[in-house]
C-alpha positions in Angstrom: -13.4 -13.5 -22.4 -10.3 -16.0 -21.6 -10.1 -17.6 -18.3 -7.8 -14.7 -17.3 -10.0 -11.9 -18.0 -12.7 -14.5 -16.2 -10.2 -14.9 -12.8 -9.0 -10.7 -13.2 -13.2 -10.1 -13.0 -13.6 -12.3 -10.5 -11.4 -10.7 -8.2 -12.9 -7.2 -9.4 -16.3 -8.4 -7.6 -14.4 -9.8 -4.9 -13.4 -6.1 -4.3 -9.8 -6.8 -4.7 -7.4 -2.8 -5.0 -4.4 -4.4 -5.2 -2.0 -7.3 -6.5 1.3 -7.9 -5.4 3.6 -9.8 -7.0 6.3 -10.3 -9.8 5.9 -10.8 -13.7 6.3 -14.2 -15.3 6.2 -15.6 -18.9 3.7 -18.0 -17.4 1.2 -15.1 -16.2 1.5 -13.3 -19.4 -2.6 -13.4 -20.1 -3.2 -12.6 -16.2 -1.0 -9.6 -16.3 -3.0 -7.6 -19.5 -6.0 -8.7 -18.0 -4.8 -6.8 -14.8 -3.4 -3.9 -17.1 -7.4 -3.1 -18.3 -8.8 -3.7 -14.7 -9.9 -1.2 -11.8 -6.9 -3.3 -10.0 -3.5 -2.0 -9.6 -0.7 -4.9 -10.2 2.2 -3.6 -7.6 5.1 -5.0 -9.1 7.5 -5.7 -6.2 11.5 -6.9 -5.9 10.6 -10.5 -4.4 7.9 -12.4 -4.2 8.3 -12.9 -0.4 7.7 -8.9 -0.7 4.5 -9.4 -2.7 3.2 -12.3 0.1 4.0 -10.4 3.0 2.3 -7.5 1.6 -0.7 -9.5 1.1 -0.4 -10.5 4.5 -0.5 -6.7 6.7 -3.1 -6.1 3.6 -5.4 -8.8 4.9 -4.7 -8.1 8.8 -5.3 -4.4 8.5 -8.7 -4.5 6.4 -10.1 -7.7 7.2 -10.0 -8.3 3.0 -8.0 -11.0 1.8 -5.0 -9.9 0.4 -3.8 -10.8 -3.0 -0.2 -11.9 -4.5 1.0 -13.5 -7.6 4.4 -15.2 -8.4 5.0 -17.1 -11.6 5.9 -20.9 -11.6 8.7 -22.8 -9.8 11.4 -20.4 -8.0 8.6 -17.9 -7.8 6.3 -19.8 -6.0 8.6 -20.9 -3.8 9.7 -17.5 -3.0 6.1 -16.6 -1.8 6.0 -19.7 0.9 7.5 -17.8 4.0 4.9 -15.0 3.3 2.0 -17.1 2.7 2.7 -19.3 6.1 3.2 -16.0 7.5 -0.6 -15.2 6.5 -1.5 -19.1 7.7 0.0 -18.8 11.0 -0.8 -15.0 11.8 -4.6 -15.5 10.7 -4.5 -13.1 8.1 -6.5 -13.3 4.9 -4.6 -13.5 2.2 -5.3 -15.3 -1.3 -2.0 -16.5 -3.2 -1.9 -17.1 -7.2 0.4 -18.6 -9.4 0.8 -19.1 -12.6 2.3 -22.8 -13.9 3.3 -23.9 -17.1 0.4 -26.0 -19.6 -1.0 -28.8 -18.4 0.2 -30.8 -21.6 3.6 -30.9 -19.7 2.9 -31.1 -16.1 2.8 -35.3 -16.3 6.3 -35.2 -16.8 9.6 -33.5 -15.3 9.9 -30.5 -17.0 11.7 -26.8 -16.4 10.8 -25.5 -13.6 8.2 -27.6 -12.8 7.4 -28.9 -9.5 4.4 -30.1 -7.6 3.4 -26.2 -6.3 -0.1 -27.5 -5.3 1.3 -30.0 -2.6 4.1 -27.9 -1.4 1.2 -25.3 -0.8 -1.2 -27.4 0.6 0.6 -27.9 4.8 0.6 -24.0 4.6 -3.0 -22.8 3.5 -6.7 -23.6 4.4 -7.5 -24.8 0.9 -5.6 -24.9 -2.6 -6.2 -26.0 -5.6 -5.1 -26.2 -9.1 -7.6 -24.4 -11.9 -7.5 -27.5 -14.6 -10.5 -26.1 -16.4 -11.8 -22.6 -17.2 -15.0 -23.4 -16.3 -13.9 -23.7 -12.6 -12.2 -20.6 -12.4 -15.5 -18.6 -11.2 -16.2 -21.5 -8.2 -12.0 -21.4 -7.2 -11.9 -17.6 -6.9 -14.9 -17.5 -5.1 -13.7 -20.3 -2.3 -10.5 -18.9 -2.4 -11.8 -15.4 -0.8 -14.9 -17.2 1.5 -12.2 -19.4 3.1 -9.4 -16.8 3.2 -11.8 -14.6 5.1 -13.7 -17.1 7.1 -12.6 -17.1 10.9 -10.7 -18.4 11.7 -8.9 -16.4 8.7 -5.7 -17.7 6.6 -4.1 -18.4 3.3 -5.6 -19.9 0.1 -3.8 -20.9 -2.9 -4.7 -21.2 -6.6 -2.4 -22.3 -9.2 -3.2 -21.5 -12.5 -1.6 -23.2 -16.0 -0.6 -20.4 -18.6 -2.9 -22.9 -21.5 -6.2 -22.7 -19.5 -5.4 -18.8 -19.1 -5.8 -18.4 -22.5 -8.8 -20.6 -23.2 -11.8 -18.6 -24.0 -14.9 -19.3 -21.4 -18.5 -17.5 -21.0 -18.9 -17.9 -16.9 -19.4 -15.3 -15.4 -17.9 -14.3 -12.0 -19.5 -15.8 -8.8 -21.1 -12.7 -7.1 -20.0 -12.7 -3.0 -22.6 -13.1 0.2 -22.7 -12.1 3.4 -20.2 -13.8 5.3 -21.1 -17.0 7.1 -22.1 -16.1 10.5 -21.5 -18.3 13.3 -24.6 -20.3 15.3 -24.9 -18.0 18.8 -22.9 -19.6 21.9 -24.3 -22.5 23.7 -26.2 -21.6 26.8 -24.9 -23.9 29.0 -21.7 -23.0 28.4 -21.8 -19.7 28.6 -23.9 -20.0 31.9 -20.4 -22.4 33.2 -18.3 -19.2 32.0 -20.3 -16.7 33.7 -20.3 -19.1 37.2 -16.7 -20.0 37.3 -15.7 -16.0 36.6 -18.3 -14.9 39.2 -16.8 -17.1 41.8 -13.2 -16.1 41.1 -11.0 -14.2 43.3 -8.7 -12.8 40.7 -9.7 -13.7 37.2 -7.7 -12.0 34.4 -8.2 -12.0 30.5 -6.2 -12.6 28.2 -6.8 -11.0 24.9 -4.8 -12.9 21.8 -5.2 -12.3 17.8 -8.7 -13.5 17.7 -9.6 -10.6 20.3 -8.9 -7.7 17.8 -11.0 -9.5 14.8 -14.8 -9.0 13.7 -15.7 -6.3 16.8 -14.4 -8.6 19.3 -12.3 -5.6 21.0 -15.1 -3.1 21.2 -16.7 -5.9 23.1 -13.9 -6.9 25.4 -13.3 -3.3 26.6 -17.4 -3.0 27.3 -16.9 -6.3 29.2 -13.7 -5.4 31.6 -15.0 -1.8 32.0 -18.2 -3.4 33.6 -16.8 -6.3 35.6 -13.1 -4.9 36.2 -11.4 -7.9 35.1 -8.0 -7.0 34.0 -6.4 -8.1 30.3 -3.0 -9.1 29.6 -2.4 -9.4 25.7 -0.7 -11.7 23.9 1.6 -9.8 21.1 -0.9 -10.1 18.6 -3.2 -9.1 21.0 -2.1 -5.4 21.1 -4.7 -3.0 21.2 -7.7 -5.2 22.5 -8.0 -3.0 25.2 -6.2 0.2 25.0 -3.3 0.4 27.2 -4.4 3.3 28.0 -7.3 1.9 30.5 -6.9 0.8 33.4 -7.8 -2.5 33.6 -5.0 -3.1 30.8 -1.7 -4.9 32.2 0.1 -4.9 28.7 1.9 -7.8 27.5 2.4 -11.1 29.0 6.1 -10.3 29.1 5.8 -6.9 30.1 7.6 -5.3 32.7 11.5 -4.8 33.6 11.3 -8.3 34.5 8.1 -9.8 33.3 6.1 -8.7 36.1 3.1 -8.9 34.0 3.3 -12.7 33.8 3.0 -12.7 38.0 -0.6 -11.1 37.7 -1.4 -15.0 35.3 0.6 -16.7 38.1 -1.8 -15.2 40.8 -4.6 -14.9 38.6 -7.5 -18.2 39.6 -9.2 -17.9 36.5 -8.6 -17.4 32.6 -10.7 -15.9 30.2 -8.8 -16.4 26.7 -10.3 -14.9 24.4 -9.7 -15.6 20.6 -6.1 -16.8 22.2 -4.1 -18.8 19.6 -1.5 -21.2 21.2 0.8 -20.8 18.1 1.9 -17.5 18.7 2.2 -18.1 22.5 3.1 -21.4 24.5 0.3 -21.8 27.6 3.1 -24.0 29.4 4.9 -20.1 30.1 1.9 -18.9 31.8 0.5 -22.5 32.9 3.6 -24.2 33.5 2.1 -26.4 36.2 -1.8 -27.1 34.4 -3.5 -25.4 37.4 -5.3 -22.6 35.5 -8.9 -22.9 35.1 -9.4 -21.7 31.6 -12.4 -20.7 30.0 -11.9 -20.6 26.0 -13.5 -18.4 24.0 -12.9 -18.3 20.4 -14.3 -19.0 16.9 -12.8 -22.5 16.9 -12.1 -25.3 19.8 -9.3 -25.2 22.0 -6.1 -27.4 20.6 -5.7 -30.4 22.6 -2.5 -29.4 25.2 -2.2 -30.3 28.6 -1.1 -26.9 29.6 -4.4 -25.7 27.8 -7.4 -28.0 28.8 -10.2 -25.7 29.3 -12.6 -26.5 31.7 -15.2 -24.5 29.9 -15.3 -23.8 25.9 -17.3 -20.9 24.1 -17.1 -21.8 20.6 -18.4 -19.1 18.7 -18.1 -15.7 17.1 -15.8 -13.9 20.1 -18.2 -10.6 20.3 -21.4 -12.7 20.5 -20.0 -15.2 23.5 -18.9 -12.1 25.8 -21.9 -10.0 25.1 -23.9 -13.8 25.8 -21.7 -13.5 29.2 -22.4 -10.4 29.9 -26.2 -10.8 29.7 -26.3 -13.3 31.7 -28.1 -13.1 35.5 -24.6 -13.9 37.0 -23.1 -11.0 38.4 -19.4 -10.9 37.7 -17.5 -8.2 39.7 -13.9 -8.2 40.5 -11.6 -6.3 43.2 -9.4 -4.2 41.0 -6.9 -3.6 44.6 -5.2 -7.3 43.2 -3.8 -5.9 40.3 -3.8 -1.8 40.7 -0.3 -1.5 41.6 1.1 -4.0 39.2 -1.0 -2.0 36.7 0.8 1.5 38.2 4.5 -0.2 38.0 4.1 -1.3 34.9 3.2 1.7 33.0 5.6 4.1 35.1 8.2 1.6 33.7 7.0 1.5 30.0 6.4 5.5 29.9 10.5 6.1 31.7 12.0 8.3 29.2 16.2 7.5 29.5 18.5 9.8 31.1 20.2 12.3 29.1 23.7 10.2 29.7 22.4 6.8 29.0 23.4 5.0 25.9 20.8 4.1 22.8 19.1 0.9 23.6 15.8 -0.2 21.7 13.6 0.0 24.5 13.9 3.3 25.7 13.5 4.7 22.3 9.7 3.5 22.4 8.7 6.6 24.8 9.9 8.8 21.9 7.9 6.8 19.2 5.4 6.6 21.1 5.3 10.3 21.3 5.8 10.8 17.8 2.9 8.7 16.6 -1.0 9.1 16.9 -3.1 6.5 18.6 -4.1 5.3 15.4 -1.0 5.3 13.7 0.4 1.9 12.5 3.5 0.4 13.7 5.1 -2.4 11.8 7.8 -4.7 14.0 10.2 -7.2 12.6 11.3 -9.7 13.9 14.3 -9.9 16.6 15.3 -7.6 19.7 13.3 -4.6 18.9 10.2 -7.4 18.6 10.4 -8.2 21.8 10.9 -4.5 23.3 8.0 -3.4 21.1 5.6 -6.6 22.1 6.5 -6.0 26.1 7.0 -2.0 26.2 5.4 -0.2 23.7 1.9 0.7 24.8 -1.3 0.3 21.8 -4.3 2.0 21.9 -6.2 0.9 19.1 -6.7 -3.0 17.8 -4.4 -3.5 14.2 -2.5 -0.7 15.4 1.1 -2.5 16.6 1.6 -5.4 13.8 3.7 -7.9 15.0 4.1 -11.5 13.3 4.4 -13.6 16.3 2.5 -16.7 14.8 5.2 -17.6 12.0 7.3 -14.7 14.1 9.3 -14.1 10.2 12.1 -11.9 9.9 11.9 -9.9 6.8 8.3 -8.1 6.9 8.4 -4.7 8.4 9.6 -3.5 4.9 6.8 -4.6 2.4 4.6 -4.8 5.5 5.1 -1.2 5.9 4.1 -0.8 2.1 0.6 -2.3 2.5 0.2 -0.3 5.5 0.2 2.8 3.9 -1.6 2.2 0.9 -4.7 0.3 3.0 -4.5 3.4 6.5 -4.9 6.7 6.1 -2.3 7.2 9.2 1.0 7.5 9.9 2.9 4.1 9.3 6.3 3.3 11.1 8.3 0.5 9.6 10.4 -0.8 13.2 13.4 -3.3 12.2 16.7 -5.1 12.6 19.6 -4.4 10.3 19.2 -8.5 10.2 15.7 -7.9 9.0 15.6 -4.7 7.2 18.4 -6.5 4.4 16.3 -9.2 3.8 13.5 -7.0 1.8 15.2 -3.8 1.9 14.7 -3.4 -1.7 11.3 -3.2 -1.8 12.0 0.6 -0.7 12.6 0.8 -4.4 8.7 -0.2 -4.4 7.3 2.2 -1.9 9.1 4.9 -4.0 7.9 4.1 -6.8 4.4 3.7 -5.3 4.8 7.6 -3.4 4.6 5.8 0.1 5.1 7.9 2.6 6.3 5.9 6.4 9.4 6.0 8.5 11.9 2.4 8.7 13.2 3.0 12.2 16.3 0.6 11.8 18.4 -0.5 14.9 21.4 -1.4 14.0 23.9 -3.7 15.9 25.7 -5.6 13.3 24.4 -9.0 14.8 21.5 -11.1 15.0 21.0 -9.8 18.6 18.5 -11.5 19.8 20.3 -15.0 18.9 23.3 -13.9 20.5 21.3 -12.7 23.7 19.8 -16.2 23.9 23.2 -17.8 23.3 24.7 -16.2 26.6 21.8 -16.5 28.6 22.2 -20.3 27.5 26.0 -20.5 27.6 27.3 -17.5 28.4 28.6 -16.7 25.2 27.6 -17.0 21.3 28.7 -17.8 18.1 27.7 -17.2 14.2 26.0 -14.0 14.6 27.8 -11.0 13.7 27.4 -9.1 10.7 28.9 -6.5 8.5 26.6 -3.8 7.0 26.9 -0.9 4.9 26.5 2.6 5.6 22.4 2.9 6.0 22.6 6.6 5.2 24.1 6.4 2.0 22.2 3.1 1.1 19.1 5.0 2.2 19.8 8.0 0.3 20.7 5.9 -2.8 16.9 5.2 -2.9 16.3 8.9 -3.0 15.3 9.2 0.5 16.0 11.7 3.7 17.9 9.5 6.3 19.3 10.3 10.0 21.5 8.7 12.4 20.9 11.2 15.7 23.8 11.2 18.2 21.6 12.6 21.5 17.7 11.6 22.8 16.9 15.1 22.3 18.4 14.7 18.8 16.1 11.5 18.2 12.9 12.8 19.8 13.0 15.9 17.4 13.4 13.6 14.4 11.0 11.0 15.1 8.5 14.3 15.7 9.6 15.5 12.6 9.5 12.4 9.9 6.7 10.1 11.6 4.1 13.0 10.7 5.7 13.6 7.3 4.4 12.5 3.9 7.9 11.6 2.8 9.8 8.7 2.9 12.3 8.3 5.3 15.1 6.1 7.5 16.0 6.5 11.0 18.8 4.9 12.0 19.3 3.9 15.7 23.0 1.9 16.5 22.3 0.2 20.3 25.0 -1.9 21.9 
């Protein structure tokens, strides 16, 4: 074999379904090697497309997911997706392909240094200089990717060591590392502080939804009655359903979630990641005792200094809490009516005379859609209505990309989605977003992808403009112009809708969110 068939096998062990990405002269050897594989290459209509599909791949399945982009203005296309991945912890493994190394010394077309423009963005990347190598490269390219906490890896891969013929063999994959269990004394310090606190909360962030961590958060509130307040990539930790769940940290008409952190006396965070949520809104003053508990350290942030740090897998450290002799009970009268208010305000259906806004149009999704169907959020207005009101049942169920927070991912995201769940898969976005990879409808087409793109459209960047006037009282260089999303819709071959009443829009999202077909529904709020 060549060192494409070698990399193409490699990532057959690794268990790898699918590649995203775009063909290049440069990836000429990868791409035949991929033709007489068990993998499907998903050609896609920009490689930020292919990234971010690799990305809701590798946060759905806990596999990484795998994209491919050619040299120069292709692997710079990938970039936002694969900080996406790096930001949002999600596994993802990006390849791509560079011209021979005879030429690389030197400036050259299209050549630029991919390796170092990769390397602020990923947990490891490298380029494969040798075919003997390529076994080793795949192989740390997945055990990092997938290693908590997870992230991006990058391998870049000259078209002349493609082609070289090599006998390796693939590197077979092991158990994942597992952690060492908690430290005792710590754990005893966690169990102590949360048995002598009057109102300790938890709050649940991405890591709390990874590795079996939210099967053991709801066993841990349902037997001391701690409440949790998620963080938005925290969604589904503990089903909103229960009744120790408080939502979102902004959650409520007016935030009232965030009072039950301001009265709260203790923090548990668990696998809470400061990048996707700034402590200084909930600890603005650096009075909270915090207990960390995650699969890594807490950053160093003086709103976040942790009197007490659980470093290790988060399952094991709250089952190690849990089994301690400290008994941990908590009052649930402290938080019960918050609790009540919030989800009377969440559930509201609108009035038959009110005007389409985004966040009264989540009681009707939410009807629509099974627990453990898959909603995929942009990013803007209907981000934050969907983070603060839309209630989650089940952990990797609401996807939201709060770490990099990237417009442009509902689309593609929506694509991975439905090729890696066997559920229902709503695509929830901006007409800001939607345009920015709303060709790669053309790919779910061609794929026979069946999900909704629930597309609010206001002809502005909305939520720019709404933080303009809350900072000025007016904004500037935000309005847009968009074409008819029916007919553009249609053009794809696709069944589209603009409903004109709330009875008109609950019957179509019960209609299409079920349905095997592709489809829009367009939503114009003021």
């Amino acid at each position: 074999m060549n060192a494409a068939d070698l990399l193409v096998e490699s990532l057959e062990v690794e268990g790898v379904e699918y590649v995203f990405g775009l063909p290049g002269e440069e990836l000429e050897e990868i791409l035949f090697s991929l033709r007489d594989s068990t993998i499907e290459f998903v050609p896609v209509r920009h490689e930020q497309g292919a990234a971010f599909m690799a990305d809701v791949h590798g946060r759905l399945t806990g596999d990484a997911g795998v994209c491919l982009s050619t040299l120069g203005p292709g692997a710079t296309n990938l970039l936002t997706g694969v900080a996406d991945a790096h930001l949002d912890k999600s596994p993802v493994v990006a390849i791509s392909g560079q011209g021979g190394l005879e030429r690389l010394h030197k400036e050259s077309h299209q050549n630029i240094d991919v390796v170092n423009l990769f390397a602020p963005i990923t947990k490891w990347n490298t380029r494969i200089s040798d075919p003997e190598i390529v076994n080793e490269s795949v192989r740390k390219a997945f055990k990092l990717a997938e290693h908590e906490k997870p992230g991006a890896t990058h391998l870049e891969f000259p078209e002349d060591i493609a082609a070289t013929d090599t006998d390796h063999r693939p590197l077979p994959p092991r158990n994942r590392v597992r952690r060492p269990s908690p430290d005792e004394k710590a754990v005893e310090r966690a169990a102590a502080l949360l048995a002598d606190a009057d109102r300790p909360i938890a709050l649940a962030g991405n890591g709390g939804i990874r590795t079996r961590s939210s099967e053991r958060l709801r066993s841990f509130v349902d037997e001391t009655d701690i409440p949790v307040v998620a963080t938005y990539m925290g969604k589904g930790a503990v089903s909103d359903a229960d009744d120790h769940s408080l939502l979102t940290l902004d959650s409520g008409a007016d935030g009232q979630a965030a009072s039950a952190i301001d009265r709260a006396d203790v923090v548990l965070a668990v696998g809470y990641d400061i990048a996707e949520h700034d402590p200084e809104n909930w600890n603005p003053h650096q009075e909270k005792r915090i207990i960390h508990l995650d699969f890594e350290p807490a950053e160093v942030y003086a709103h976040y200094n942790p009197q007490v740090e659980v470093v290790a897998d988060v399952s094991a450290g709250l089952r190690a809490i849990q089994r301690t002799d400290t008994t941990i009970e908590t009052d649930t009268d402290w938080y019960a009516d918050l609790r009540e208010s919030l989800v009377a305000d969440v559930t509201r259906h609108p009035d038959s005379d009110e005007g389409f806004s985004i966040r009264r149009t989540l009681p009707s999704l939410r009807d629509a859609m099974a627990d453990e169907d898959v909603l995929v959020s942009d990013t803007g207005n209907h981000k934050m209505a969907i983070a603060q009101n839309y209630p989650t049942y089940d952990p990797n169920t609401c996807i939201i990309s709060n770490g990099l927070a990237t417009m442009g991912i509902a689309v593609p995201g929506a694509v991975a989605a439905d090729l890696a769940v066997d559920s229902n898969v709503v695509a929830a976005t901006g007409d800001g977003g939607f345009l920015m990879n709303a060709a790669e409808i053309e790919t779910a087409t061609r794929l026979g992808c069946g999900f909704t793109i629930l597309l609010f459209s206001d002809d502005d960047y909305g939520l720019i403009s709404a933080k303009q006037e809350d900072h000025r009282g007016e904004h500037t260089g935000t309005g847009l112009t968009n074409p008819d999303f029916i007919t553009f819709a249609e053009s794809f071959g696709i069944d589209a809708y603009r409903p004109e009443s709330w009875d008109e829009l609950g019957e179509t999202l019960e209609t299409v969110v079920p349905s095997d077909e592709m489809s829009l529904v367009e939503v114009p709020v003021e």
